[in-house]
N, C-alpha and C positions, 0 to 999 in steps of 0.2 A: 504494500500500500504506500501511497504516495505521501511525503512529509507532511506535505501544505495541510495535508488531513487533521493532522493530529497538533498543528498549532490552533485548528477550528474545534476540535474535537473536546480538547481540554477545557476550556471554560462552563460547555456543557453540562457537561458530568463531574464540576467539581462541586456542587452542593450533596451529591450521594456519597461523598468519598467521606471515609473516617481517615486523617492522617496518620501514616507510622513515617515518623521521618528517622532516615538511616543516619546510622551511629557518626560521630565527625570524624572517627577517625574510617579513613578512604578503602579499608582492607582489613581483612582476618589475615592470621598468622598461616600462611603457606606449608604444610603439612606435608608436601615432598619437594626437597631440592628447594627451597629459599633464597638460594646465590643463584641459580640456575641466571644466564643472562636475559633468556626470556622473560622471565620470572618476574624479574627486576623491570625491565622494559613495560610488562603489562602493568606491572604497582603501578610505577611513575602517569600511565597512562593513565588510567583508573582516578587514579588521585587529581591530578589535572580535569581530568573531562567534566569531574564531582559524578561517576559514575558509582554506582554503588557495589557489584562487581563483574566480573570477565571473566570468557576462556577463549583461547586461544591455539588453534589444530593449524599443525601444517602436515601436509603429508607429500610424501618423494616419491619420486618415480621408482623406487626398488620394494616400495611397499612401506617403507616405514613410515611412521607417525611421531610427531614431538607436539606437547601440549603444555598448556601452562594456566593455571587458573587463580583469580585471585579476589579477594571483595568477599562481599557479604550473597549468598544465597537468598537469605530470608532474615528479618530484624524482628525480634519481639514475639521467639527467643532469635536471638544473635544465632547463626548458621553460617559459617564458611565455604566460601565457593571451592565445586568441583569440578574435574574433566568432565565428570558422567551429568553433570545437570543439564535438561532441556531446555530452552528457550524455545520462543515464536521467532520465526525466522521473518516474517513481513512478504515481501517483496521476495523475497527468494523463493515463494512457492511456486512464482510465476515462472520460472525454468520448468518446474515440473510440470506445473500445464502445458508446456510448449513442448517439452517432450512425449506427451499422452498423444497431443494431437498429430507430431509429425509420426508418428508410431502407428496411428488411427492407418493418417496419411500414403504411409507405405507398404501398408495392406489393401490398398484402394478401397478402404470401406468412408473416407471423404474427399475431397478433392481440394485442395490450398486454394483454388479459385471459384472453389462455390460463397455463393454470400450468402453472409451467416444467417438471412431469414428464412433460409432453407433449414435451419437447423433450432430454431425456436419456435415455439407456441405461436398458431396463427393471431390468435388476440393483439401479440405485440409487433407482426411485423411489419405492420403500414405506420407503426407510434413511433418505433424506436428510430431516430434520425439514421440516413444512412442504410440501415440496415439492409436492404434491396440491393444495394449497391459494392456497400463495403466486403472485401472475401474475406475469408478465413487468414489470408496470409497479409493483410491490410492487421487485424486485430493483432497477432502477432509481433507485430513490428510495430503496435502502438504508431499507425498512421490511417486508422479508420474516419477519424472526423465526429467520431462518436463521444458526448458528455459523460465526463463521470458522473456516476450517481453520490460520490462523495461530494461533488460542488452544493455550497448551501447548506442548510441547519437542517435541512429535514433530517435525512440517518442518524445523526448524532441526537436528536429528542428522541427520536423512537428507542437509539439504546440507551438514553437517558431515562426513559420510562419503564425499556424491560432490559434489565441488564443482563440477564441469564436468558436468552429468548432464545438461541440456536439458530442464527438466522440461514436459511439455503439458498442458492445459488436464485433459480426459479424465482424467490420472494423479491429479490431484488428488483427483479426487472419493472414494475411498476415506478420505481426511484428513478431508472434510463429514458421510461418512455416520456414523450410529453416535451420535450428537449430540443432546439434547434443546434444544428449540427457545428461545427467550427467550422470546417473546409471540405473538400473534395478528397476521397478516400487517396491514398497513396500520393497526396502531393506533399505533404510535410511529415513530420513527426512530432506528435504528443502525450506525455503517458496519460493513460487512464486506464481507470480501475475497471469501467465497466468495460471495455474490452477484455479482460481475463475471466470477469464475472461470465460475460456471453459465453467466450472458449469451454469456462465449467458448463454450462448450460448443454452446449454442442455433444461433448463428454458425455454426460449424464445421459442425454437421449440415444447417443448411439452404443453405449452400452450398457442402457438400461438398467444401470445401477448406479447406485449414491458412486460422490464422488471420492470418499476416502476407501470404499473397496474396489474403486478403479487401483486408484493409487496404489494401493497394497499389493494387486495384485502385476500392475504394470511397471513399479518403480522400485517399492520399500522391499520388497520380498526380494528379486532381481538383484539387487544392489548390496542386500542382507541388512537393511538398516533398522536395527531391529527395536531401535528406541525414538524411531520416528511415526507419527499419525498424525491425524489431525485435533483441535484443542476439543474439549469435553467437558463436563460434569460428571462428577467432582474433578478439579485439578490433578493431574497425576501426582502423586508423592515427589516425584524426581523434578517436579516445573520450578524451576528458579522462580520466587515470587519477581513480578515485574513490579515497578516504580516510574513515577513520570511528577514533575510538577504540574500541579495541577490547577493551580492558583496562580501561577507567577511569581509567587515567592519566595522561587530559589531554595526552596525543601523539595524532597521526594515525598510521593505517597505512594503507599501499595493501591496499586489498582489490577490487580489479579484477576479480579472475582467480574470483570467486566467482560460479556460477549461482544469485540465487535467483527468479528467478523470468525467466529472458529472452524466453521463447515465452510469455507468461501474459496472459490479457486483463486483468488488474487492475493491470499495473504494467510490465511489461515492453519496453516502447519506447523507444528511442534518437534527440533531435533537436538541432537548433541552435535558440538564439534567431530567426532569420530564419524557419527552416521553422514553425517555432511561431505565430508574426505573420502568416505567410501562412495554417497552419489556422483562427486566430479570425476573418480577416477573410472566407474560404471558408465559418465558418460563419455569422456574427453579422450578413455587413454584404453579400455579396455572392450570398446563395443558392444557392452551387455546390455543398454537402454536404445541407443541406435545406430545405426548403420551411417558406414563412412561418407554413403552419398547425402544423407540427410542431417548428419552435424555438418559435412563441408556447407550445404544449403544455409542454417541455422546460424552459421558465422561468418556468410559472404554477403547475403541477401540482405543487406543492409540498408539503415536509413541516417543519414547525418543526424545525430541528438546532441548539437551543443561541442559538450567534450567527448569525443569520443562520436559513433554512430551506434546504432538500437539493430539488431539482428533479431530471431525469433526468440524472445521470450529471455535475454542476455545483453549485457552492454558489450560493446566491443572496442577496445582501446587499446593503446600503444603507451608505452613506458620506454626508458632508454636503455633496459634489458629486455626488447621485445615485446610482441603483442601480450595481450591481458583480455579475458574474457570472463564476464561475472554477471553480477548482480549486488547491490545493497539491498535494504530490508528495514522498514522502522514497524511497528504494533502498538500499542497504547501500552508502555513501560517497555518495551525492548526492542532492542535497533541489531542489529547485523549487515557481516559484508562478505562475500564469496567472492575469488577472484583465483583462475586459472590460469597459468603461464606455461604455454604448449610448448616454447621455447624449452623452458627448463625442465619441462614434466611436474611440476609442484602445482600444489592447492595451499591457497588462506583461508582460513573460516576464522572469522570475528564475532561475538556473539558477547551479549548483553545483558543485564536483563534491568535496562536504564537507556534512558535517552540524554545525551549530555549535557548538561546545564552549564557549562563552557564551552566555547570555540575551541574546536581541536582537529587536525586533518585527522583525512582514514587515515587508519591503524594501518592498513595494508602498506601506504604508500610509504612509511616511515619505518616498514622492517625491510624495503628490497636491497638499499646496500650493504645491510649486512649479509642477507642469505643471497645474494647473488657476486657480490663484491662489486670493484669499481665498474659503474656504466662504460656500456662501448657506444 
């Protein structure tokens, strides 16, 4: 889900919130390797960003993995961060929608150039702007023309009103329609949400199952990531409580217990840094999610976004040790960032369970001279 979200989203929903403001000091006592320089690196970070805590995966192309966790878990009782705690990854789910679909796609059971009213409830296909128009590989590449349904207060009252409500892919769509469109599909690029909400929807109908036992059975399982699904009721034992200011006042509060989005293809999944490290290398380096012709697709097919340009369902960027292919990720209390370097065969997974209440670059971008050494 997109940032701009959750700077609107917050003042909504801060007359529900009971405050737990996390402890001043920025970290728990590190319980393996404390010198480790990772280690140290993510404190300092933590401490800086006013994040409450972190972990930290990177995984090698030989298979191995290095992690580093640090911060608080949960406050009130005090809980120290671990490698195995799950977060909401945000935005990074939306990789995985993109790989169900190209997946769908290379079984010929859709076609990247069908428009996506072909693949929703007739009720919404003359409402939703666009959608006659817009394909499946237009959403994709976030250059549909289509409004978010996060623009505006309406979503954020309704989870203001039901915080636990479960909200589904389908429900949404009533939020999309009603919307004049921004531009003509495929001339620019813009993210939005309700393009990945559609992609779930596409999903859902054509294989006629909810969308986390797609996932399970198309990604989590595949990948073996065995501590990833999507968010629920009750919280899993293992969810890093998340935290967000919620007021503006430069405190955190737990805001856990908030549905916004748990069943939702744009944002909605719950993992570990481990299970994380295992889906990039399931997609990027091992061909167990797709095929060589449909990730080169996924990371050529691209659209100018800014920094960098937008591929399906991935950012796609250059650094001065090579291209970088990823995603960030923000939730209401937790932020993330994924990034791929095909060059070196390595994976980053940043993970949160805090949104930063300081100015501080990705994490990503301040660990590659050390793990690649001097830029060429």
């Amino acid at each position: 889900m997109t940032s701009g979200f959750w700077r609107r989203l917050v003042p909504v929903l801060f007359l529900l919130l009971v405050a737990v403001s996390v402890p001043s000091a920025a970290y728990a006592e590190e319980k393996n390797e404390p010198d480790d320089p990772l280690v140290k690196f993510l404190r300092q970070y933590v401490e800086q960003a006013g994040l409450p805590g972190a972990v930290i995966g990177i995984g090698y192309g030989d298979g191995q993995m290095r992690f580093a966790a640090t911060g608080y878990a949960s406050v009130n009782p005090d809980t120290g961060m671990t490698r195995e705690r799950q977060f909401y990854i945000g935005s990074l789910t939306k990789m995985m929608t993109a790989v169900v679909v190209l997946q769908l796609a290379s079984e010929k059971r859709i076609d990247l150039s069908d428009p996506i009213a072909k693949w929703i409830p007739a009720e919404f296909r003359d409402k939703i702007a666009n959608a006659n128009v817009a394909t499946v590989r237009d959403l994709l590449r976030n250059s549909s023309g289509i409004p978010d349904y996060l623009d505006g207060e309406f979503f954020f009252e309704l989870v203001g009103r039901d915080p636990q409500h479960g909200w589904r892919n389908r429900e949404l769509l009533p939020l999309i329609a009603g919307r004049e469109a921004h531009f003509k599909p495929g001339t620019q690029y813009n993210p939005s949400n309700s393009n990945y909400i559609l992609l779930g929807v596409l999903i859902e109908q054509v294989e006629g199952d909810h969308i986390e036992a797609v996932f399970n059975r198309r990604i989590f399982e595949p990948a073996e990531m065995r501590n990833t699904s999507f968010g629920r009721y009750p919280r899993p034992d293992d969810l890093a409580r998340g935290f967000d200011d919620a007021n503006g006042d430069g405190k955190l509060e737990d805001v856990t217990d908030f549905d916004v989005g748990d069943q939702l293809s744009d944002g909605g999944v719950i993992s570990t840094a481990e299970d994380l490290l295992k889906f990039g290398r399931a997609l990027f380096a091992d061909g167990i999610l797709l095929g060589a012709n449909a990730l080169e697709r996924a990371t050529t097919d691209t659209l100018f976004a800014g920094e960098g340009s937008y591929g399906y369902g991935m950012m796609i960027g250059k650094t001065d040790w090579g291209p970088v292919w990823g995603h960030d990720g923000v939730y209401f209390g937790y932020s993330a960032e994924f990034s791929w370097f095909p060059k070196q065969d390595v994976a980053i997974v940043f993970l949160s369970n805090g949104r930063a209440l300081n100015e501080v670059l990705p994490v990503t971008g301040l660990l590659l001279s050390g793990l690649f050494g001097k830029a060429q």
